[in-house]
C-alpha positions in Angstrom: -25.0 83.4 -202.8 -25.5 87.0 -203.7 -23.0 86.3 -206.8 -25.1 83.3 -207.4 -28.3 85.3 -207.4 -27.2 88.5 -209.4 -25.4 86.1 -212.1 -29.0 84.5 -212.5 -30.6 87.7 -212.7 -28.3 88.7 -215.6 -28.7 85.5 -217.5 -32.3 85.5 -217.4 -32.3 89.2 -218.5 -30.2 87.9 -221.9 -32.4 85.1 -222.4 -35.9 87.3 -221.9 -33.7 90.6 -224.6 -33.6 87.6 -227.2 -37.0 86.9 -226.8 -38.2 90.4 -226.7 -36.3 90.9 -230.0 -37.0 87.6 -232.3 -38.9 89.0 -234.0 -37.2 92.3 -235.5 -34.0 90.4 -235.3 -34.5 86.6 -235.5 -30.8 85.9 -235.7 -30.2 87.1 -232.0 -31.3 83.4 -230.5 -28.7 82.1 -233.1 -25.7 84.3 -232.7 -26.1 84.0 -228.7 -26.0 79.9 -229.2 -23.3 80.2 -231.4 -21.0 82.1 -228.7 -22.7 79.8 -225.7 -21.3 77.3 -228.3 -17.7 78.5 -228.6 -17.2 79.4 -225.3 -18.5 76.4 -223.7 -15.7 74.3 -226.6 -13.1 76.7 -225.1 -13.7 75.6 -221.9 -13.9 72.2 -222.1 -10.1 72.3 -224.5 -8.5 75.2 -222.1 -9.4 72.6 -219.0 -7.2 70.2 -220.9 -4.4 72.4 -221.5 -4.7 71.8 -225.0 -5.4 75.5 -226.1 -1.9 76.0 -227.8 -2.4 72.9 -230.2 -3.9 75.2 -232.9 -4.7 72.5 -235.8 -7.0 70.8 -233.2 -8.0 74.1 -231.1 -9.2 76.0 -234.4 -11.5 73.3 -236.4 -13.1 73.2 -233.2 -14.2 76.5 -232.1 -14.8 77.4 -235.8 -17.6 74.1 -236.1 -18.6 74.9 -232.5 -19.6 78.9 -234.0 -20.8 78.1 -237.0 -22.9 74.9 -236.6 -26.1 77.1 -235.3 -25.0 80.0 -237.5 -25.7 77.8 -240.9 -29.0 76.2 -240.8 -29.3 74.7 -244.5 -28.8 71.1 -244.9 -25.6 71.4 -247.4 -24.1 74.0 -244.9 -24.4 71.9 -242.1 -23.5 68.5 -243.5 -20.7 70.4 -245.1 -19.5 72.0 -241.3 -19.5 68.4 -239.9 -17.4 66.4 -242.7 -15.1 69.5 -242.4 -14.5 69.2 -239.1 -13.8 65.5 -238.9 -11.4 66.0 -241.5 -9.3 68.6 -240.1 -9.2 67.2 -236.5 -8.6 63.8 -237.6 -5.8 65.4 -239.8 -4.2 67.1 -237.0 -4.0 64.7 -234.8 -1.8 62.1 -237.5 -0.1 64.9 -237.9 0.6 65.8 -234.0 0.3 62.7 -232.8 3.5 62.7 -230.1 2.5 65.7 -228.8 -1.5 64.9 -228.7 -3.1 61.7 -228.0 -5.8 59.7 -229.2 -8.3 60.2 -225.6 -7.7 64.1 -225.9 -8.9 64.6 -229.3 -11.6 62.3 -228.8 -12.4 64.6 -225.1 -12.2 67.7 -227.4 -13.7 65.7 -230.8 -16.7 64.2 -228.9 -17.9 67.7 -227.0 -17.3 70.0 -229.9 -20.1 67.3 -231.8 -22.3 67.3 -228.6 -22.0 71.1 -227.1 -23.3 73.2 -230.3 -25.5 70.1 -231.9 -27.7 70.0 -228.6 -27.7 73.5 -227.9 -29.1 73.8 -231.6 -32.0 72.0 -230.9 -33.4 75.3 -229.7 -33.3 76.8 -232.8 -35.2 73.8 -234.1 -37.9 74.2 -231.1 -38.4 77.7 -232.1 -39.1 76.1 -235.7 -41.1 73.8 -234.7 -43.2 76.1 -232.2 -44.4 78.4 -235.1 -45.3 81.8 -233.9 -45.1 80.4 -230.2 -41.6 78.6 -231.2 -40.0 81.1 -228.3 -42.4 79.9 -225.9 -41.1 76.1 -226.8 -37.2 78.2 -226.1 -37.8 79.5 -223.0 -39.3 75.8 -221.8 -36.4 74.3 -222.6 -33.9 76.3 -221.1 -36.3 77.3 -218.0 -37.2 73.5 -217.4 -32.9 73.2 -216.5 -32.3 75.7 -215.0 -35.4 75.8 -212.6 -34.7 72.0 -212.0 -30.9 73.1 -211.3 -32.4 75.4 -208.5 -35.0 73.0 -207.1 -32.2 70.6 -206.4 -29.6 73.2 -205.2 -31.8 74.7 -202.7 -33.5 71.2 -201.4 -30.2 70.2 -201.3 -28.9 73.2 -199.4 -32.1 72.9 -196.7 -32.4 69.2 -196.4 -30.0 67.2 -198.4 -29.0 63.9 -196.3 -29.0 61.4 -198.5 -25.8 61.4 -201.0 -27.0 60.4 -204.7 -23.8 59.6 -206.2 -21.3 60.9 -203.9 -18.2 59.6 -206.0 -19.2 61.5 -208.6 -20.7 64.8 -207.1 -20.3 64.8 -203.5 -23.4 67.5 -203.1 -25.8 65.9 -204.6 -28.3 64.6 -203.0 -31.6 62.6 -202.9 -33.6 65.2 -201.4 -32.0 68.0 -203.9 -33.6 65.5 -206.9 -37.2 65.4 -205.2 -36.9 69.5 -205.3 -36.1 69.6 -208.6 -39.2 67.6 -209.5 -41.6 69.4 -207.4 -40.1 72.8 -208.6 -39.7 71.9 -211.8 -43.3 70.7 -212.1 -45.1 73.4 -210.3 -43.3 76.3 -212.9 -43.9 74.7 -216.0 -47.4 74.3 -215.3 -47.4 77.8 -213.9 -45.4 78.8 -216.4 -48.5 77.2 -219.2 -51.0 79.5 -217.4 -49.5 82.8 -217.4 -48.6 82.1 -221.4 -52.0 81.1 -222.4 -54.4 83.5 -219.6 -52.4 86.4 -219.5 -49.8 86.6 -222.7 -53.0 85.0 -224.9 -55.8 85.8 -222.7 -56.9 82.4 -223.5 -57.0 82.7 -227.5 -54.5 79.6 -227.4 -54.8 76.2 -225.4 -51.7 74.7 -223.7 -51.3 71.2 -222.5 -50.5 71.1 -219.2 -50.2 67.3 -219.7 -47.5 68.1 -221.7 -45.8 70.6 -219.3 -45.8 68.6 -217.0 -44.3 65.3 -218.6 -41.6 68.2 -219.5 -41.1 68.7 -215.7 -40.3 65.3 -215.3 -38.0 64.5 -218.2 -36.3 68.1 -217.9 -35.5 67.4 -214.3 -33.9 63.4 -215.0 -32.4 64.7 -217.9 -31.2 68.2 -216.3 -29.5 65.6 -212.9 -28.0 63.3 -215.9 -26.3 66.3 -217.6 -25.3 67.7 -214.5 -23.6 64.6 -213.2 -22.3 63.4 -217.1 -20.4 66.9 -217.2 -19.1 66.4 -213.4 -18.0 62.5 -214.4 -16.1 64.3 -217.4 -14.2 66.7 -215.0 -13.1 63.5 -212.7 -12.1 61.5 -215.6 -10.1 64.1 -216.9 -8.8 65.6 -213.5 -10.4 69.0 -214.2 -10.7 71.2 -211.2 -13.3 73.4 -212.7 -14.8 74.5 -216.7 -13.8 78.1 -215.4 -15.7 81.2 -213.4 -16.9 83.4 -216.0 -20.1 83.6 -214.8 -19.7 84.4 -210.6 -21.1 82.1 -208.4 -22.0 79.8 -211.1 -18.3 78.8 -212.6 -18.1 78.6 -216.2 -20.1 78.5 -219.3 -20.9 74.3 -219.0 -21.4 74.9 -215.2 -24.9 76.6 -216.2 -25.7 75.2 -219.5 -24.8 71.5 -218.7 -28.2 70.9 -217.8 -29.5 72.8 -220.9 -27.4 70.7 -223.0 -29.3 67.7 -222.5 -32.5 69.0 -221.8 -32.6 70.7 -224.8 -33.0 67.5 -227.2 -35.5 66.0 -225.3 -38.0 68.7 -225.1 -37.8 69.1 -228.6 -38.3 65.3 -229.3 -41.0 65.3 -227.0 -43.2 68.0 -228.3 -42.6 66.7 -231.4 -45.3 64.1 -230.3 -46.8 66.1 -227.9 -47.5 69.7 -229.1 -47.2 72.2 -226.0 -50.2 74.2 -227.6 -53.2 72.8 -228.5 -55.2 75.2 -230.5 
């Protein structure tokens, strides 16, 4: 728990330095999505012992850094025909030694890991001068769901959600991660618009608090999805660089899908009003 706790504490310090410094230095949201990016990829292809098949490893992490790293149309739409290309390449041309459900493991998450985790950069677009607001949100509404539902779980989990999946989840961690989730975004609104703004902005709580409720389905779906990959694949574990958390996917999993949603969602429903 104390590793659990401290690693937290770390995290949240990084996320609140590239916050503090968007605005002298704009590129530090990318540049830190970029290596959540590659390391999360590496993860995902060292789990499946595939780190030593070079003409599939390399496209891979190379799309998985530079996708939030190039934000022009030409660049990006460039990265991704690149990429299929060269993977698709290497595996006709190491086909004995790699096989079609692999690539598609390693093909599939290199598209999905950097492409969500992008959308962040698009919500700080799309938030204005208040686009970090929109970021912290996003990555706040997973990970305070992830902690609503580990500590409900922990006090008064009974009821197994999908115990063939992820034996510790349970029913009573989901309704924590609601209520959590719900009560901080909407205090989370407050603080941002009485004390950060003192109340020159308008936030809508209606807003916050549909976020509390899709972050924390979406935030439970990402979580189990990345658990349901590790089964399927007979991974033990995505790793233990960050202690008492595991590895990379471990703590952005969540993010990864919450991410999109929030920035569809305010998209139609602006977080702040005026």
């Amino acid at each position: 728990m104390k590793n659990r706790v401290l690693s937290g504490v770390v995290l949240v310090s990084f996320i609140v330095a590239i916050v503090c410094f968007n605005d002298t230095f704009p590129m530090a949201l990318n540049i830190a999505l970029a290596l959540v990016s590659v390391l999360g990829v590496w993860e995902i292809i060292s789990a499946l012992g595939m780190a030593k098949n070079y003409i599939l490893t390399v496209p891979s992490l190379l799309f998985a850094v530079m996708l939030p790293l190039f934000q022009e149309d030409l660049w990006r739409q460039t990265l991704y025909f690149a990429y299929v290309v060269l993977l698709f390449s290497g595996l006709v041309r190491y086909h004995k030694s790699a096989t079609f459900r692999e690539v598609g493991i390693v093909f599939s998450m290199t598209l999905m890991i950097p492409t969500a985790l992008d959308t962040l950069i698009g919500l700080r677009n799309v938030g204005g001068e208040h686009g970090m607001f929109y970021v912290i949100i996003a990555i706040f509404s997973a990970w305070i769901a992830d902690t609503g539902a580990f500590f409900a779980g922990s006090l008064f989990g009974k009821h197994k959600l999908c115990p063939e999946i992820s034996p510790k989840k349970t029913v009573e961690g989901v309704v924590g991660a609601f209520v959590l989730n719900i009560a901080a975004m909407l205090v989370f609104g407050y603080v941002f618009q009485a004390f950060y703004y003192q109340h020159s902005v308008e936030v809508s709580y209606l807003t916050l608090a549909v976020i509390g409720v899709g972050s924390s389905i979406t935030s439970i779906l990402g979580d189990l999805s990345f658990s349901l990959i590790k089964r399927s694949c007979h991974i033990k574990d995505f790793g233990q660089m960050i202690p008492g958390h595991g590895g990379i996917l471990d703590r952005f999993d969540s993010v990864i899908f919450t991410a999109p949603f929030v920035f569809i969602l305010v998209q139609m429903m602006p977080m702040i009003a005026g």
